[in-house]
TIMAR-470889 format. One record per residue (C-alpha): residue number from 1; x, y, z. Coordinates in steps of 0.1 Angstrom, whole numbers, plus 2048, in hexadecimal, padded with zeros to 3 digits. Example, Ala and Ser with C-alpha at 12.3 -4.5 7.8 and 13.67 -1.06 7.14 Angstrom:
BEGIN
+-----+-----+-----+-----+
| num |   X |   Y |   Z |
+-----+-----+-----+-----+
|   1 | 87B | 7D3 | 84E |
|   2 | 889 | 7F5 | 847 |
+-----+-----+-----+-----+
This chain:
BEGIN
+-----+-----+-----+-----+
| num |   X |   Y |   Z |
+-----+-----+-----+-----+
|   1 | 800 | 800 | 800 |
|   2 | 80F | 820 | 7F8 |
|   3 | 813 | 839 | 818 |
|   4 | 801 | 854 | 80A |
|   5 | 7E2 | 844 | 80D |
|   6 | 7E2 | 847 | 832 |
|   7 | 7E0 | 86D | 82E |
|   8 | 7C1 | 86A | 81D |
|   9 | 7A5 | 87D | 833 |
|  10 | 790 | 85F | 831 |
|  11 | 7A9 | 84A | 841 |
|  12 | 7B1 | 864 | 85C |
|  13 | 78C | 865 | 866 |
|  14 | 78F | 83C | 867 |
|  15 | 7AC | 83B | 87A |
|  16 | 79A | 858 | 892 |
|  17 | 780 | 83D | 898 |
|  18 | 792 | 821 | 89C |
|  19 | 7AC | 820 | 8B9 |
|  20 | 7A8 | 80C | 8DC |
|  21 | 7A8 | 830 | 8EC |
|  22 | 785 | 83D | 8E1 |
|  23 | 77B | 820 | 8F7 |
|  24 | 775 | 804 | 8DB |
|  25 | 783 | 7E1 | 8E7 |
|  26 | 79F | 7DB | 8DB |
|  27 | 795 | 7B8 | 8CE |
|  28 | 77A | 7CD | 8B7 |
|  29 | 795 | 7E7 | 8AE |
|  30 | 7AD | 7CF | 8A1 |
|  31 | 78F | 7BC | 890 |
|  32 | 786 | 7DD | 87F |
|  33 | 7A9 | 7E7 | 876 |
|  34 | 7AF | 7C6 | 868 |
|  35 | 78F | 7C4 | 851 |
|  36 | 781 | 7E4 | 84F |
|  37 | 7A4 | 7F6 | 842 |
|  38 | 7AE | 7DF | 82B |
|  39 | 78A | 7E2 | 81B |
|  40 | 788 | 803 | 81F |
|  41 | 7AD | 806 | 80D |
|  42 | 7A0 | 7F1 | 7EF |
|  43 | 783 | 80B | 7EA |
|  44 | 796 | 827 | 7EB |
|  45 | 7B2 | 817 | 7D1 |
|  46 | 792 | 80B | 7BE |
|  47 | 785 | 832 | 7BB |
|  48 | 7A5 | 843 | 7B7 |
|  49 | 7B2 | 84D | 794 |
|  50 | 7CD | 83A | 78D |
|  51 | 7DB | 857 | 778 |
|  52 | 7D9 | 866 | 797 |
|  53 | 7ED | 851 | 7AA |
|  54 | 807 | 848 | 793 |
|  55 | 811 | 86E | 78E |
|  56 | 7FF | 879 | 76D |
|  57 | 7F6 | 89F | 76A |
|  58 | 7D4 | 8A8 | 764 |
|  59 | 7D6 | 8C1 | 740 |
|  60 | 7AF | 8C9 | 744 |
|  61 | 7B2 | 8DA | 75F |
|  62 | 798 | 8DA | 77E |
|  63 | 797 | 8F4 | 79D |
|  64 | 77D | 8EF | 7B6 |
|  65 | 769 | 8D9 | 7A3 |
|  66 | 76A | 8ED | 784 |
|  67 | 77B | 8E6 | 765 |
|  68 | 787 | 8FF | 748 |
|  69 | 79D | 8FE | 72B |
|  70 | 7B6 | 912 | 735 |
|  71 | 7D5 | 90C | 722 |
|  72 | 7C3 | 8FE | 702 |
|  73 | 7BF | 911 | 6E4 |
|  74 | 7AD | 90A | 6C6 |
|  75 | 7B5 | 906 | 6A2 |
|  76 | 7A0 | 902 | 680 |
|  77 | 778 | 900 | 680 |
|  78 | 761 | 8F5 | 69A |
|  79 | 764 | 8F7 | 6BF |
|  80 | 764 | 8E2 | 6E0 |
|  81 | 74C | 8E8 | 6FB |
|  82 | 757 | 8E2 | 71A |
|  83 | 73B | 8D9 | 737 |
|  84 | 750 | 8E9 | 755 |
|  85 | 741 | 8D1 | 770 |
|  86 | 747 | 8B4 | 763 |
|  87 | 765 | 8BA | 74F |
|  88 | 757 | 8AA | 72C |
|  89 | 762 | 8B8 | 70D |
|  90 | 74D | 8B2 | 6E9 |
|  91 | 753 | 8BE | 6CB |
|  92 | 740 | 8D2 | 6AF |
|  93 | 745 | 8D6 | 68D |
|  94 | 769 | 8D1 | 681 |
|  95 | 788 | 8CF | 673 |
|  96 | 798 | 8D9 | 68A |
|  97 | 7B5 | 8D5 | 6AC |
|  98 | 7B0 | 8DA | 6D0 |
|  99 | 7D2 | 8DB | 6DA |
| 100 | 7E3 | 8DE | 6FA |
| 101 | 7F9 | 8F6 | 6FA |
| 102 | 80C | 8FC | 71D |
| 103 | 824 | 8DF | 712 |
| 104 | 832 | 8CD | 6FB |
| 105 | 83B | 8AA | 704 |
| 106 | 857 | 88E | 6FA |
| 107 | 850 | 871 | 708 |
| 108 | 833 | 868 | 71D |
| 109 | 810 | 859 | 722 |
| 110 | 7EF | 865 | 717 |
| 111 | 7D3 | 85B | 72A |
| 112 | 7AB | 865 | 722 |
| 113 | 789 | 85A | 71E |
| 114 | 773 | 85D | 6FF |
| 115 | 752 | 857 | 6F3 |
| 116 | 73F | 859 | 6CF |
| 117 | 720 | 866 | 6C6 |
| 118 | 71E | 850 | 6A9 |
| 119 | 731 | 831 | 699 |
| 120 | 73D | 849 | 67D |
| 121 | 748 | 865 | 698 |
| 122 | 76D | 86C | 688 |
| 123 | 785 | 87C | 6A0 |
| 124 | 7A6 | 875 | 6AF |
| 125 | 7C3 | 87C | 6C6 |
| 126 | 7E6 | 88E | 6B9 |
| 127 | 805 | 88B | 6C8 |
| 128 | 825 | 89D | 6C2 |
| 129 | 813 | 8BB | 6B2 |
| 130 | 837 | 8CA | 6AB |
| 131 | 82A | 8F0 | 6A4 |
| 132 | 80E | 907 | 6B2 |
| 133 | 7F2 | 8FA | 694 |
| 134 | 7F0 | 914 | 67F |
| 135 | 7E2 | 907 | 65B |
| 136 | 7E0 | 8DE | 657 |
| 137 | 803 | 8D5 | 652 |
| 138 | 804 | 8C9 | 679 |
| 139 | 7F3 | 8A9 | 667 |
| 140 | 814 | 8A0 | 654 |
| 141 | 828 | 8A3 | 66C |
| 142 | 81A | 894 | 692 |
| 143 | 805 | 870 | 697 |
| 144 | 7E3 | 86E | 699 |
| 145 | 7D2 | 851 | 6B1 |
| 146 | 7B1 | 84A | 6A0 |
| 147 | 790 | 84A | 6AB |
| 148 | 778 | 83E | 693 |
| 149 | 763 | 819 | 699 |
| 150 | 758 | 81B | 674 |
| 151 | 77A | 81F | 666 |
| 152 | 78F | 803 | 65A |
| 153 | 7B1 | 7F8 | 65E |
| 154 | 7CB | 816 | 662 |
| 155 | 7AE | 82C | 663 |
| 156 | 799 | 81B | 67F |
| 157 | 798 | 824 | 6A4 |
| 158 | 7BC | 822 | 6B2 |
| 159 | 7CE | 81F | 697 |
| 160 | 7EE | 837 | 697 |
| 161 | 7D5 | 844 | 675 |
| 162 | 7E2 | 83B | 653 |
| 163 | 801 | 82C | 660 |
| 164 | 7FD | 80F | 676 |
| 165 | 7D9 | 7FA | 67F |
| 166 | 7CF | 7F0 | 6A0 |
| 167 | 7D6 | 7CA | 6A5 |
| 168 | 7B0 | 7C8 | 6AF |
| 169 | 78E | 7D7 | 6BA |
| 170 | 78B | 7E1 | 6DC |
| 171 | 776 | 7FC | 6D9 |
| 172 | 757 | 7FC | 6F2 |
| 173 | 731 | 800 | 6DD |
| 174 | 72B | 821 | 6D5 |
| 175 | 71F | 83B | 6EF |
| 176 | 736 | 82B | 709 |
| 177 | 753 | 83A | 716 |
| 178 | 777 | 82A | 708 |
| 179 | 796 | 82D | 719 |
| 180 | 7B3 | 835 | 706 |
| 181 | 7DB | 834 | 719 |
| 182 | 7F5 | 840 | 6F7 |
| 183 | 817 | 83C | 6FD |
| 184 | 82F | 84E | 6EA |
| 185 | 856 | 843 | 6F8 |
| 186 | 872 | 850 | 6DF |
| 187 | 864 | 840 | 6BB |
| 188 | 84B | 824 | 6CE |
| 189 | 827 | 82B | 6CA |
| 190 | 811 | 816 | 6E2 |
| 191 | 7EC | 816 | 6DF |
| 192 | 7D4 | 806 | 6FC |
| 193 | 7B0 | 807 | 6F8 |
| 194 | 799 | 801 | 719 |
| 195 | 7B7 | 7ED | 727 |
| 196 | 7C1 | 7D7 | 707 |
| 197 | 7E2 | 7DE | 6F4 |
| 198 | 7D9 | 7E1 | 6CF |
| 199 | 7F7 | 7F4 | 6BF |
| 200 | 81E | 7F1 | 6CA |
| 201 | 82F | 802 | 6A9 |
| 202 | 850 | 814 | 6A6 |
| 203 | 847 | 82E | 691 |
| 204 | 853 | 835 | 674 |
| 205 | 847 | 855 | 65A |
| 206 | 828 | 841 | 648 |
| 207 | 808 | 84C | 635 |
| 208 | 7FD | 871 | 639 |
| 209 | 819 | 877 | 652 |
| 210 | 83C | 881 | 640 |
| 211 | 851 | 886 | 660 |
| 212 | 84C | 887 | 683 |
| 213 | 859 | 89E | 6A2 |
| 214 | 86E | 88F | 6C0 |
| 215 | 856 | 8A9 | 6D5 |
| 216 | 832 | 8BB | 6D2 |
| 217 | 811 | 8C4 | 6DF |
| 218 | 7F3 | 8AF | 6E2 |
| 219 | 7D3 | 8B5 | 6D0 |
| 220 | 7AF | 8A3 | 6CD |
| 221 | 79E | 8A5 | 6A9 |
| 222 | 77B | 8B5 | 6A9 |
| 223 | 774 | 8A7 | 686 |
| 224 | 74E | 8A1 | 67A |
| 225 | 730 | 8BA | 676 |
| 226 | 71C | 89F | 67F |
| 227 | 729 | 889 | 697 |
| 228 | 736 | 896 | 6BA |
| 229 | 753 | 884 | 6CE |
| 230 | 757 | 88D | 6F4 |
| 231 | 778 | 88A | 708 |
| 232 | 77D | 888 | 72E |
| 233 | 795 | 87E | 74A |
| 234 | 7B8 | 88D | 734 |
| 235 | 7D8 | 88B | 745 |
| 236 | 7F8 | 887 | 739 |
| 237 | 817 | 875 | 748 |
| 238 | 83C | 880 | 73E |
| 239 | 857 | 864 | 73E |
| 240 | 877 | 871 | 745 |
+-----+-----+-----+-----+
């Protein structure tokens, strides 16, 4: 068990009510602290984030219960919406690059939750966005994750698009939330989806993309007129 969990407020008020001085036998008390913590230890590592705990930064950012998209900026047509109390974003209307642009980062995980409005919703997830976006050209040059359950092959949800497919479909049906974790460690691209590895690539320039930065920002597509994709839960690990 890791020993910041014992600072945790609800353990404090548990550890308040259980010792042999507050006039509980202490055959109860060491019942309770033998049963009841443990228990009470799996819940609490059950609910925690476990981007939280493993030392990811949160890049939407929340005060107080309130979220806002403070260091993101926007490029190209369309717009996210961002619902400040529950920290969902959805897009409308499209092309176009919600970018995050505080930092640009080398190696590191990705972690974030999506969900699609429809089967055909087309979005997806840049990384390494080597410039502030500007025109399209950012396309050419950085990786794009896919999301897209009616695509096919290199163009079908989590394929690094039109370079390298996923090595299956793990996508949940559509309306549910997916989990994506992208890793991105010198030239290795490695895609989960909802827990299941589908792409481990060393990546190479392919399709649309002519070269690639060692560095950049990270983006999520808005993409369809139509269709709207939401995104959640965003944090970002840097592995040094």
């Amino acid at each position: 068990i890791k020993p910041y969990l014992f600072h945790h407020p609800i353990w404090i008020l548990l550890s308040l009510l259980l010792p042999g001085a507050n006039g509980i036998p202490r055959r109860i008390n060491a019942m309770m602290k033998r049963y009841i913590s443990p228990i009470f230890l799996l819940v609490f590592l059950a609910c925690s984030s476990n981007s939280e705990r493993e030392g990811f930064e949160r890049i939407l950012k929340e005060h107080n219960g309130v979220f806002s998209k403070h260091g993101w900026n926007h490029y190209g047509p369309g717009y996210f919406e961002l619902d400040k109390e529950t920290g969902v974003l959805s897009s409308y209307g499209g092309m176009g690059l919600f970018w995050y642009s505080i930092s640009k980062y080398k190696d590191f995980v990705l972690e974030l939750e999506y969900k699609c409005s429809e089967s055909k919703t087309n979005s997806g997830v840049f990384v390494r966005v080597p410039e502030v976006p500007s025109s399209d050209e950012y396309i050419y040059h950085s990786f794009e994750v896919q999301i897209n359950d009616d695509g096919k092959g290199i163009h079908k949800t989590a394929a690094v698009y039109d370079a390298e497919p996923p090595s299956h479909d793990a996508s949940k049906p559509t309306g549910e939330w997916n989990h994506y974790r992208i890793t991105f460690l010198g030239k290795r691209i490695q895609v989960e989806l909802n827990g299941e590895k589908v792409v481990d690539w060393e990546a190479e320039p392919r399709g649309k993309v002519a070269d690639f930065s060692d560095e950049g920002y990270i983006g999520l597509q808005n993409h369809d007129w139509d269709t709207t994709v939401s995104f959640r839960n965003i944090y970002v690990k840097e592995l040094k």
